[in-house]
N, C-alpha and C positions, 0 to 999 in steps of 0.2 A: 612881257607878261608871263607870269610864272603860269605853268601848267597844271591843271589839277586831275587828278586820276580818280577813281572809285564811281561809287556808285549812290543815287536817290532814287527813292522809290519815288513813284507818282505823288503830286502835291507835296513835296518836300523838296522843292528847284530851287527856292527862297533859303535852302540851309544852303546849299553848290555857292549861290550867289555871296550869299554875305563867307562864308571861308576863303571865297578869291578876294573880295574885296581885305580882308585880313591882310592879305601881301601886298594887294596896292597901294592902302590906304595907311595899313595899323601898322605895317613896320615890322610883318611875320615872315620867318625866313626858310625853316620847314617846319610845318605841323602835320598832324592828322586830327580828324574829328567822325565819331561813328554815336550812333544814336539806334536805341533801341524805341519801340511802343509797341506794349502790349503783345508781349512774346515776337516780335517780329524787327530785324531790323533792317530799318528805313533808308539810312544813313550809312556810307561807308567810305570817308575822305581823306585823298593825301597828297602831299603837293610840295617843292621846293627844294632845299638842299640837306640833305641830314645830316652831314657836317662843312659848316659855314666857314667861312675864313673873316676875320673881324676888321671890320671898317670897310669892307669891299663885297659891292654883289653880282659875282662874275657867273657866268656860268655855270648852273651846279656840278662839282667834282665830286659830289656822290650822291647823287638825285635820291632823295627821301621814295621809298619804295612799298609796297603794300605789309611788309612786313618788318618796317623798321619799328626798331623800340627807341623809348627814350627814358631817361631819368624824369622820375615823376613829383621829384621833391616833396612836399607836406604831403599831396598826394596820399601817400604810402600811408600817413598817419588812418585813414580809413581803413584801410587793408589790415593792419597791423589791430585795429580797434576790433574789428571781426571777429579776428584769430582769438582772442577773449571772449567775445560774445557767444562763440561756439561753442566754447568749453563752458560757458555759463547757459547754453541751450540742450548739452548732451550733461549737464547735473553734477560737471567737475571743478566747479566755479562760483563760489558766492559773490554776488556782486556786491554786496550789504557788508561781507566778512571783514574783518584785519586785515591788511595786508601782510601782517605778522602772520597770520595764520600759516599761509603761502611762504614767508621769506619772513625770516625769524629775525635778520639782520636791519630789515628796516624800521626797525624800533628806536635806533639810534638818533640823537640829537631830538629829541620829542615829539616823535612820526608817530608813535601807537598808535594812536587812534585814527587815524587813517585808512583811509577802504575802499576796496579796489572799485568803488565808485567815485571817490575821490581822484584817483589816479585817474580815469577816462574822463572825466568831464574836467581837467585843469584847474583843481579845485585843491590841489596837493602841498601847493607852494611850493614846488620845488624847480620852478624854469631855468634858474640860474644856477652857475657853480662858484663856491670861493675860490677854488682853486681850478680853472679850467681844465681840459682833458687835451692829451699831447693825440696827434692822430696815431699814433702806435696803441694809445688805449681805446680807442674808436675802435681800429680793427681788429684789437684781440676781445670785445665784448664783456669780460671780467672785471677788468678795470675801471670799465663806466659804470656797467653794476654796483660796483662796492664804492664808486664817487655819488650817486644816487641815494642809494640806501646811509649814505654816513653823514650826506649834508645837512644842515638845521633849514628849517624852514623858512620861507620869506616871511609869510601866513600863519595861522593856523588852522593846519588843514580844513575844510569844509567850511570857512566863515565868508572864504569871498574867492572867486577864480582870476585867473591869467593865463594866455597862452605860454604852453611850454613848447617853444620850435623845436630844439633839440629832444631834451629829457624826456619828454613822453616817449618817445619809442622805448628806450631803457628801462624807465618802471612799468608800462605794458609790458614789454616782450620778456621781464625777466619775470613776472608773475607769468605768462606762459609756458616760459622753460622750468619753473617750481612749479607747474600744475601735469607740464605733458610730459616732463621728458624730454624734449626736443627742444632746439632753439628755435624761435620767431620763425623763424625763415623758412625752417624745416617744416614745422607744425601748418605753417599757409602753404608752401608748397604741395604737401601729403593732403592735407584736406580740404581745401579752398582749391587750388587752381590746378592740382592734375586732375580732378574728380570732372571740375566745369570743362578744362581745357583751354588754360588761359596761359599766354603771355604775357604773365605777372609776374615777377619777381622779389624778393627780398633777399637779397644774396645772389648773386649773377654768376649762372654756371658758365662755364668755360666757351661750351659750345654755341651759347648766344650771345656772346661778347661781340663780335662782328657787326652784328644786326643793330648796335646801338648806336645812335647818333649822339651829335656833340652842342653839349650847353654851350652857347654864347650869353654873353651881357652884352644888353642894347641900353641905350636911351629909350624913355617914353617917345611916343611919337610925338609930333607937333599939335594930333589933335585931342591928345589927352590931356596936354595942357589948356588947351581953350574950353574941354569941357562939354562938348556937344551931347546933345537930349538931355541935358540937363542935369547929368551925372555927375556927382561931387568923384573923381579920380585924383586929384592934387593933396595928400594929406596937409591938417592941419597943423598950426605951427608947435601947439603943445606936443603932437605927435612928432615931427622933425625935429624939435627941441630933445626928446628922450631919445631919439636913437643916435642922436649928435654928441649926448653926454655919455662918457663910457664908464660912469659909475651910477648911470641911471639903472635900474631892475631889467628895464625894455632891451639897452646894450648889453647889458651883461648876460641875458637870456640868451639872446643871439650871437652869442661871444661863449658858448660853453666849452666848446673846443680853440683851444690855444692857437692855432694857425688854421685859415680859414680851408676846412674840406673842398681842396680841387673833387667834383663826383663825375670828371672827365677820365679821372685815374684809374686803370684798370682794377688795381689794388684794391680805392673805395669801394667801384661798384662790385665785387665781390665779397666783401666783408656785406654783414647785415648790420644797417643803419635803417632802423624801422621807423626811425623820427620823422627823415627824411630822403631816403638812400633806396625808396622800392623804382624799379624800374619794368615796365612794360609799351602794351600797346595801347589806341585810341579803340582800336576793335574790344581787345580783352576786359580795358576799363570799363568801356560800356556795360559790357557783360555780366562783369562784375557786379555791376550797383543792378540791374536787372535783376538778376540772380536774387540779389538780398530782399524784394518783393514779389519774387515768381516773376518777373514782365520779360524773359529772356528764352522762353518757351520749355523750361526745365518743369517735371514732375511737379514737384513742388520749390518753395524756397527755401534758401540757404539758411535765412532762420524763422524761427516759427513765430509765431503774433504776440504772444507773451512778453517773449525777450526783444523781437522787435518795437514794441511798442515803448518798453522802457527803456530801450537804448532811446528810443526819439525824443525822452522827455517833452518839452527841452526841460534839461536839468538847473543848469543856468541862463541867466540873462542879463545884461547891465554891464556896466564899466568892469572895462579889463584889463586888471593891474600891468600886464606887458604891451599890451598891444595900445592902450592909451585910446580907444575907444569903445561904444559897447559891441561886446560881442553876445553870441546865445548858440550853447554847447548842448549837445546830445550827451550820450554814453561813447565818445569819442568821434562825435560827426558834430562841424558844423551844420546848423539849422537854417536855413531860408531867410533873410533879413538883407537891412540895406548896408552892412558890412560885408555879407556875402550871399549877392543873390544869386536865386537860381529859379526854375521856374515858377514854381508858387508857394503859398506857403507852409503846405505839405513837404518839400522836400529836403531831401539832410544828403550829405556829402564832404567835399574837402576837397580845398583850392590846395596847390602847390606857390610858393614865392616862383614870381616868374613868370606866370600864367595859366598854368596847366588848369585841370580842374577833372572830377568825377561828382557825380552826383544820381540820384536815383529818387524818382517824384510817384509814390504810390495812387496820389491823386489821377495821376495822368497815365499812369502805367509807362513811365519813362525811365530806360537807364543812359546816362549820356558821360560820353566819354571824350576830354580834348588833349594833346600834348603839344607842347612847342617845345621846339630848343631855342629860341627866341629869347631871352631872360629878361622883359623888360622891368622894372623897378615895381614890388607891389606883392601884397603878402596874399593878398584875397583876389585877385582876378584882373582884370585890365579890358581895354576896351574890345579885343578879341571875345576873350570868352562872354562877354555880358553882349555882344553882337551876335552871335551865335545863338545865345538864349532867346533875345529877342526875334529870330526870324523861325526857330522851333515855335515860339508861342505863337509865332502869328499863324504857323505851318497848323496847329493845332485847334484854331480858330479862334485865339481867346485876345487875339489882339486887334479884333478888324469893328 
């Protein structure tokens, strides 16, 4: 029986329970999970091996510890969406503008009319590449910029959305570095997570390299395939159909880079890969989505009602040209639905492929934070994180 560390507050035993049950049952091999309510947090869990060895579960050779990080995959895409929303909350940012306005270059192949509200809600058309990206231009950041800005569109921009896995980091973060100055990484760094004092990253300094644990790929467990409470987890076959074809839009998205990104590499996780490439903690990420509605016991929040509000749209809804189901997009947050749920349906956030997840419920005054290095198959969340939700709502009264 794997060990679990941290800490619950009174009436939050039923989140301890279901996170152990995680490694009995669901197939988790280290995670952490912490949860905030209402400036206070409740929740502080971690448990298992923070770097796993594959097909084998031996004794942990490097016991996940209160301060391990982990790669946060889509994750990041939140974080990254922020770092815009801020510069469109301190009045350096139109959200309505061109994106031409910002980056003169992405006019090419008949983007003009596109606007950086297009770019955050996946309404841009641009998820795929014709010509993939080698990881040498991943990690010099220029490269992907100017494959970005010069592709023609799947769409035309704002007539219909699709998840972009990769590319949204790139046309986000390079309309940051044409607005701040700074690249992604820096500009969240400087104003998001040293100000709160977070264990977040996008770009991995040197000195926390250590503290990272290691993605593993698993299989689903055995009961994600049976399907238990009733939960559709098995995609369907038009969806397995598109990402089996690799001249479908769906594989080509997810195929933007040429050889598949190891984010075990020390190399990745220092480069800034905003798409998918932020790495922290389950503490931090809480904090984090706290933060963005006051519930993390800050002054005030990270952004103000205005711009929060229109980031939550939701902007979009309905069928999603990559991901082959409907999804329903914020200003770069997933919104609450049965493609990605979370606790009600007030709240917005962002799953990681894998499992991970953050999210923040203004309804409830919730910021909740999960990571695994676990990699089980699954773009939107898996039976972990949607167990997890389920015993906070029950925690919260709203399931009894």
């Amino acid at each position: 029986m794997v060990q679990i560390w941290g800490d619950t507050a009174e009436g939050f035993e039923p989140v301890r329970e279901a996170f152990a049950r995680n490694f009995a049952a669901y197939g988790e091999l280290g995670a952490a999970f912490a949860l905030y309510v209402h400036g206070r947090k409740v929740v502080d869990l971690w448990g298992g091996d923070a770097r796993p060895e594959v097909g084998s579960r031996p004794a942990p050779s490097a016991p996940w510890t209160a301060d391990t990080a982990q790669v946060l995959r889509s994750v990041t895409k939140g974080l990254t969406a922020t770092a815009a929303l801020l510069l469109a909350e301190r009045g350096k940012l139109d959200l309505d503008a061109p994106v031409t306005r910002y980056w003169p270059e992405y006019a090419a192949a008949g983007k003009g009319a596109t606007t950086v509200s297009h770019l955050l809600s996946h309404q841009a058309g641009v998820p795929a590449l014709d010509v993939p990206l080698r990881l040498e231009d991943v990690l010099t950041w220029e490269p992907a910029a100017a494959a970005v800005a010069a592709q023609a569109p799947a769409w035309e921009p704002g007539t219909a959305h699709g998840y972009h896995p990769y590319t949204f980091g790139w046309l986000v973060g390079e309309v940051v570095r044409r607005v701040s100055g700074r690249t992604l990484g820096q500009y969240f760094a400087e104003e998001i997570a040293r100000p709160l004092g977070l264990d977040l990253w996008i770009g991995l300094p040197a000195e926390a390299a250590p503290r990272v644990g290691r993605l593993v790929d698993l299989p689903a467990p055995e009961a994600a395939r049976t399907g238990p409470t009733g939960l559709r987890l098995r995609p369907k076959q038009s969806v397995r159909d598109a990402y089996r074809d690799p001249a479908s839009l769906t594989a080509r998205s997810f195929a933007s880079v040429r050889a598949r990104v190891d984010l075990n590499d020390p190399a990745v996780q220092a480069a800034e890969i905003p798409g998918a490439g932020g790495i922290g903690t389950a503490r931090s990420l809480a904090r984090f989505y706290a933060a963005l509605i006051g519930a993390d016991g800050s002054a005030a929040p990270l952004l103000g009602d205005e711009v929060l509000k229109r980031a939550l749209g939701p902007v979009v809804s309905g069928p999603d040209r990559v991901l082959i189901v409907n999804s329903t997009f914020g200003l770069g947050f997933w919104r609450h639905g049965p493609t990605a749920p979370m606790t009600s349906p007030a709240a917005f956030g962002h799953p990681g492929s894998g499992g991970s997840l953050g999210f923040a419920d203004p309804d409830l005054g919730v910021g909740f934070g999960y990571v695994t290095n676990g990699m089980q198959p699954g773009v939107t969340g898996d039976l972990r994180s949607r167990s997890l939700i389920r015993a906070v709502r029950s925690c919260l009264g709203l399931d009894r």
